[in-house]
C-alpha positions in Angstrom: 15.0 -48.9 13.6 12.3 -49.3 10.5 10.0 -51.7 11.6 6.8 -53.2 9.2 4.0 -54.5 10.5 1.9 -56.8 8.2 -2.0 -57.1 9.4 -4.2 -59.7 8.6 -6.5 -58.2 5.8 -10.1 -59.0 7.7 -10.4 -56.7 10.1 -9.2 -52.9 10.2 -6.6 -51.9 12.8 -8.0 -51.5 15.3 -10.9 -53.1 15.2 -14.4 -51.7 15.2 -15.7 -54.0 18.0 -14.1 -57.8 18.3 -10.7 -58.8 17.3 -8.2 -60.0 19.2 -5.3 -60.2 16.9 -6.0 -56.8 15.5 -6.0 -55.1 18.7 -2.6 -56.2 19.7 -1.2 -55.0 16.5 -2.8 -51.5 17.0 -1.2 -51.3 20.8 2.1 -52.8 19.7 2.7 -50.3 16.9 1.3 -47.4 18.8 4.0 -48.7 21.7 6.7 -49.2 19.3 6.4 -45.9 18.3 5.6 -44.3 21.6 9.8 -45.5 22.0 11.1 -44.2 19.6 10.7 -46.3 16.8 9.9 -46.1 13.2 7.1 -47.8 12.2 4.5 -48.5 9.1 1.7 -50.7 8.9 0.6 -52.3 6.1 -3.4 -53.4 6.7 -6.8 -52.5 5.7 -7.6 -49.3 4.2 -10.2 -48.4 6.9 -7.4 -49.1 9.2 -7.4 -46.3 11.9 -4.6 -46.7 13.6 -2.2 -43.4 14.1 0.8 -44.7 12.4 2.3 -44.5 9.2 0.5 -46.8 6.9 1.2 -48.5 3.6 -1.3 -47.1 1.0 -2.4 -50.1 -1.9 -4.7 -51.6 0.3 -8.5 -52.5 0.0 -11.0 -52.1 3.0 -11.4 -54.8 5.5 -13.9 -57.0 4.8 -15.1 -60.2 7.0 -16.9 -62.2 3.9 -13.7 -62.2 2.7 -12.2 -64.3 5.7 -9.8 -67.0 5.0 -10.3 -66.6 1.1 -6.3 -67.6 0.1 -6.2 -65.6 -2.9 -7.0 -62.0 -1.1 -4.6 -63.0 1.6 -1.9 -63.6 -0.6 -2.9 -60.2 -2.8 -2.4 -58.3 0.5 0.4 -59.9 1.6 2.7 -59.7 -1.8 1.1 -55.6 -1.4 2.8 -55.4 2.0 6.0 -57.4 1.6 6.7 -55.1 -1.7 5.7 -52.0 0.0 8.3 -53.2 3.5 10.9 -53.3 1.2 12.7 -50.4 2.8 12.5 -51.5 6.2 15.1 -53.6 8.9 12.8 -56.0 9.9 9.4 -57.2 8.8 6.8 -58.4 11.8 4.0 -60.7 10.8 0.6 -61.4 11.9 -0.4 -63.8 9.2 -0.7 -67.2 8.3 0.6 -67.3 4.7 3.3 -64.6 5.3 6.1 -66.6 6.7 5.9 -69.4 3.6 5.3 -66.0 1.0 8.0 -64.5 2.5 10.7 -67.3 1.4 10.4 -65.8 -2.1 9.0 -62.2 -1.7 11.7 -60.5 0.7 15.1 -61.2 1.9 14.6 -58.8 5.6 14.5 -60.2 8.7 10.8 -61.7 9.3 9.0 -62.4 12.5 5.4 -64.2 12.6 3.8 -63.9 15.6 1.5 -67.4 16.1 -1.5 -65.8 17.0 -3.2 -68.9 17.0 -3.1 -73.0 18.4 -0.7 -74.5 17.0 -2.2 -77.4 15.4 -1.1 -80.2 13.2 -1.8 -77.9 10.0 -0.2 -74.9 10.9 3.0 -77.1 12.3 3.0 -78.0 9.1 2.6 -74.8 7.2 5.0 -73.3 9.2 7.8 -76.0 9.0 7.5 -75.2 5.1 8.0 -71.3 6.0 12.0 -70.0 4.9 14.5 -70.9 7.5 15.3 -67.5 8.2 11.5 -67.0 9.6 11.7 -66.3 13.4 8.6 -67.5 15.2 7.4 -65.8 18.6 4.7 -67.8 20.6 2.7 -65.6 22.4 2.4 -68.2 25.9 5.0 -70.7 27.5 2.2 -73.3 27.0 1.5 -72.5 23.3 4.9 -73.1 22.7 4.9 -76.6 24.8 2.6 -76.9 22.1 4.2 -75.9 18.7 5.9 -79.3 18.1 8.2 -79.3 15.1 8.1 -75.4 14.9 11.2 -73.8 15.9 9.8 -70.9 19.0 12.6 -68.9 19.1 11.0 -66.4 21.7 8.3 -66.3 24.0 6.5 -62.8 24.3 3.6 -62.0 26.4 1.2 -59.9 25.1 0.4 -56.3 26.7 -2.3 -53.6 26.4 -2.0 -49.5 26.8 -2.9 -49.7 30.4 -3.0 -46.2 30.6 -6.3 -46.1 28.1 -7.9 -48.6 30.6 -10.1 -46.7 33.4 -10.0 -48.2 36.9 -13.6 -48.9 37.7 -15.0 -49.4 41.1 -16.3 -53.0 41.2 -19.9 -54.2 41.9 -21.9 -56.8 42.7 -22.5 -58.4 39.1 -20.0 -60.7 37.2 -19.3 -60.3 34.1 -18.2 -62.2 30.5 -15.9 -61.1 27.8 -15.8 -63.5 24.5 -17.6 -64.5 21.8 -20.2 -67.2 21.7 -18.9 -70.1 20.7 -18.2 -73.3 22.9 -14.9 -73.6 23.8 -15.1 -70.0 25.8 -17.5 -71.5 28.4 -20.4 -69.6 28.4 -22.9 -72.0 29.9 -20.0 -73.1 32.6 -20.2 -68.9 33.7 -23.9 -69.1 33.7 -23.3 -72.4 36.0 -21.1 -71.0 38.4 -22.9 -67.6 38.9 -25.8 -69.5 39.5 -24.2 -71.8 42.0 -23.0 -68.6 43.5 -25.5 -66.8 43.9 -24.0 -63.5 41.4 -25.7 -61.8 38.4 -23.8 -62.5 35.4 -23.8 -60.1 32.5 -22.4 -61.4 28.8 -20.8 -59.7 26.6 -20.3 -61.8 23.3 -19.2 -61.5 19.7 -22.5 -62.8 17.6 -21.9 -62.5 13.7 -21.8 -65.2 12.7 -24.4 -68.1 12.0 -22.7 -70.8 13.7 -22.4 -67.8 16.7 -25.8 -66.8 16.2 -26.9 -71.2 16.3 -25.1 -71.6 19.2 -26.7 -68.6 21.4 -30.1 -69.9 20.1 -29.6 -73.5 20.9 -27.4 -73.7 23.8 -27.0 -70.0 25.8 -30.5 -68.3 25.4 -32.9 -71.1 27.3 -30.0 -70.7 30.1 -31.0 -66.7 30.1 -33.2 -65.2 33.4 -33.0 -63.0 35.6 -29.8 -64.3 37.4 -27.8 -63.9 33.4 -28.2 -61.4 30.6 -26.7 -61.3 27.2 -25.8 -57.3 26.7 -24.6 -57.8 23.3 -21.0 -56.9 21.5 -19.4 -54.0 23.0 -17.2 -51.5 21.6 -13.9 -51.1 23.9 -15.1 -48.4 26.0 -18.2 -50.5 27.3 -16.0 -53.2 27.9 -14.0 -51.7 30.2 -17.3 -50.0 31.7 -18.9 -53.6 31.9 -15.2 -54.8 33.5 -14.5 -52.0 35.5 -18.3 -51.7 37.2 -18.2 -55.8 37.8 -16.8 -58.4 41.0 -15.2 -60.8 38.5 -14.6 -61.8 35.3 -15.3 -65.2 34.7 -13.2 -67.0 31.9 -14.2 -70.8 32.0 -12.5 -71.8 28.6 -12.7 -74.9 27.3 -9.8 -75.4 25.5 -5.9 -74.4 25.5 -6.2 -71.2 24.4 -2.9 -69.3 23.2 -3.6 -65.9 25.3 -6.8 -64.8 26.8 -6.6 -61.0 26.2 -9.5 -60.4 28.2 -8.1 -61.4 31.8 -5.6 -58.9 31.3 -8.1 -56.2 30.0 -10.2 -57.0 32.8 -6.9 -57.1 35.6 -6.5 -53.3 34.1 -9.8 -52.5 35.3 -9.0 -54.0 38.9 -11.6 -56.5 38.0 -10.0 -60.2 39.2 -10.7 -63.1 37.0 -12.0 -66.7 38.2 -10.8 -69.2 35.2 -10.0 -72.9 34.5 -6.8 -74.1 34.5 -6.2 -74.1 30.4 -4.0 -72.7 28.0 -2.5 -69.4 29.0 -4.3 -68.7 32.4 -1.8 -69.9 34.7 0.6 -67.8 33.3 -1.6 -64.5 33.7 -3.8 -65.3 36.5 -1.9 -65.1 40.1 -3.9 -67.6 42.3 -5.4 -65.6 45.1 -3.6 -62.5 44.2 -5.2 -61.7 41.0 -8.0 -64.4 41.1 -8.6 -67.8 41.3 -8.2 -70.9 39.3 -10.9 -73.6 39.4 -11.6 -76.8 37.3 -15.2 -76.6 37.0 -18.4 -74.0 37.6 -18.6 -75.8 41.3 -15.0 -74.9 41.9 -15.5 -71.8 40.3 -18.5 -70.7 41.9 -17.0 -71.4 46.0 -13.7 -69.7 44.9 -16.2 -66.6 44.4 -16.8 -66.5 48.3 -13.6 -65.4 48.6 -13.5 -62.7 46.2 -13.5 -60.0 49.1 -10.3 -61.7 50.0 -8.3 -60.4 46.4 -7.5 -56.5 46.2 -8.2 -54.6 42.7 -5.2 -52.5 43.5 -3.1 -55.5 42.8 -4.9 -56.6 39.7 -4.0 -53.4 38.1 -0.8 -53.3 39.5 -0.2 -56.7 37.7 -0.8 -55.7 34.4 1.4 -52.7 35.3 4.5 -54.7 35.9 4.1 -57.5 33.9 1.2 -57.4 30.8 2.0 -53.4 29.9 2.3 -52.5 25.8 5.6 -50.6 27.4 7.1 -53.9 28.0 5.8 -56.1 24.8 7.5 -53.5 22.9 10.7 -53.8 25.0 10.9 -57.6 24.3 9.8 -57.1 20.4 12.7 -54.8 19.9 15.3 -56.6 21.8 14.1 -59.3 19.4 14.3 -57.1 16.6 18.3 -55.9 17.4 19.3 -59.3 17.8 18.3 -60.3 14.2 19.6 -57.1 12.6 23.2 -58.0 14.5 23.3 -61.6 13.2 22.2 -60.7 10.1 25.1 -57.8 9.3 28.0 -60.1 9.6 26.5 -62.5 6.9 25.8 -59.2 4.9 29.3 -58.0 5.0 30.2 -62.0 4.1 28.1 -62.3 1.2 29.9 -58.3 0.6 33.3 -59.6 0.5 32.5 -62.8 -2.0 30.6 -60.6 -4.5 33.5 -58.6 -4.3 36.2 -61.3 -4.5 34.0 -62.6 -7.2 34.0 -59.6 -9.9 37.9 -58.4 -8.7 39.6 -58.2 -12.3 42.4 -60.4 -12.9 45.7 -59.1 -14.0 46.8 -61.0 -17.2 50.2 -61.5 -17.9 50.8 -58.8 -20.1 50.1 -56.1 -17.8 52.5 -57.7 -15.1 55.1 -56.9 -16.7 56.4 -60.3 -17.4 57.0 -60.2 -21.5 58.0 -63.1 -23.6 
């Protein structure tokens, strides 16, 4: 099977430091391919990724986010260059409303994000023949008017992930903005008596605001900001930590990091929204609290959770092996709906232009 993957056109694949979306395109190609399949990626130019991509494209740039005339550049680029492929998987917000008049393949959009009142609506005014996946059961109790045809969880190379050896610290994994709960971690830590180390995305000057006003005066000697890391100090920060605590503050779709973190046999303490009930095992895995006070006397029991298991979790249920499994199986269903309907449409182009026999050639004369 031929199988496109359209990237958004911010960030290369994958990315330099944070990006969420683009590293799950990077693993999910790599894993697609790793089984067998034929794939090309259409994305950045400075896209790094070791499969096949589309050439055309301009370098990723971040100024550039969310400006609707290089998004739609990129994605008429990709959708012309996929022509030649069975089925067409996209990671952008335009793409499944583009692709009503810009392809006739199979497409799949992935909803990488919540699925609020103006996507509902932008995606409702996608083609009919756009499949979309939701990436958690509880985006999709979410997604309203849009038609979720599949739920797939999201997986990571957990073969690339080093098992680290735990330690007396906890740790965060985000970027600084509100609704992933930095001050809640600092809270709880605090309440528990554990060093917290951060590890935040800070680019931005509403990012840069926030640390300023809100997360730096909470700063001392019992929490430290470490800066963005690149993927191998992640896991190193992960892998050498007692916990990862995830406090978010809103219902997010999928929360990448518990699972990175799982890899590293690092358990996770979270709150009980969006997609963390559905990743984190209570007690097996780590432990789900309401608030930094819950939080913070569910970290008592953290000798009571064994890091074998956390690995062992994302082995059986969060690996890229099986996120490619469930894309593909996706992937052959459409192709087999979609061939009788081709051999349909066939048979009336051909009834259609079938010459008629006039009467003089059948023989009956006057």
């Amino acid at each position: 099977m031929r199988i496109g993957i359209i990237a958004p056109p911010w960030i290369p694949i994958p990315p330099n430091a944070y990006g969420g979306i683009e590293s799950f395109i990077d693993v999910l190609a790599r894993a697609l391919a790793d089984a067998g399949q034929d794939v090309v990626l259409a994305a950045s130019s400075d896209s790094t990724s070791p499969v096949p991509r589309l050439p055309g494209f301009e370098a990723s740039d971040p100024a550039k986010m969310g400006v609707t005339a290089h998004e739609l550049q990129h994605l008429l680029r990709a959708f012309s260059g996929l022509a030649d492929v069975d089925v067409i998987l996209d990671n952008t917000l335009a793409g499944p409303i583009l692709a009503r008049f810009a392809t006739t393949l199979p497409v799949v959009t992935v909803a990488h994000g919540p699925l609020i009142p103006i996507e509902q609506e932008l995606y409702c005014a996608a083609s009919s023949d756009v499949v979309f996946v939701a990436i958690s059961h509880n985006q999709a109790s979410l997604a309203g008017p849009v038609p979720i045809r599949r739920v797939i969880h999201h997986g990571i190379q957990v073969e690339d992930v080093p098992v680290g050896p735990g330690g007396d610290s906890a740790c965060f994994v985000g970027r600084m903005h509100p609704s992933k709960g930095i001050p809640e971690a600092i809270e709880a830590a605090a309440i528990a008596g554990i060093p917290l180390r951060i590890a935040a995305k800070m680019q931005e000057q509403a990012e840069e605001e926030y640390f300023d006003e809100v997360v730096k005066p909470m700063l001392g000697s019992n929490a430290e900001y470490v800066g963005e890391l690149t993927a191998e100090e992640k896991y190193e920060l992960m892998g050498n930590s007692s916990v990862l605590l995830n406090p978010i503050q809103w219902d997010e779709p999928f929360g990448l990091v518990m699972i990175e973190a799982m890899a590293t046999g690092t358990p996770v303490a979270a709150t009980p929204r969006g997609s963390v009930g559905e990743i984190v095992e209570e007690g097996r895995t780590g432990f789900i609290r309401s608030d930094p006070k819950g939080l913070a006397a569910a970290l008592a029991d953290l000798a009571t959770l064994d890091r074998a298991s956390c690995r062992e979790a994302v082995e059986t249920r969060f690996s890229s092996h099986r996120m490619a499994a469930d894309y593909v199986a996706l992937f052959e269903e459409l192709i087999r709906q979609r061939r009788p309907v081709e051999r349909a449409g066939a048979a009336r182009a051909a009834a259609v232009t079938m010459p008629v026999e006039s009467p003089s050639s059948s023989g009956v004369g006057g």
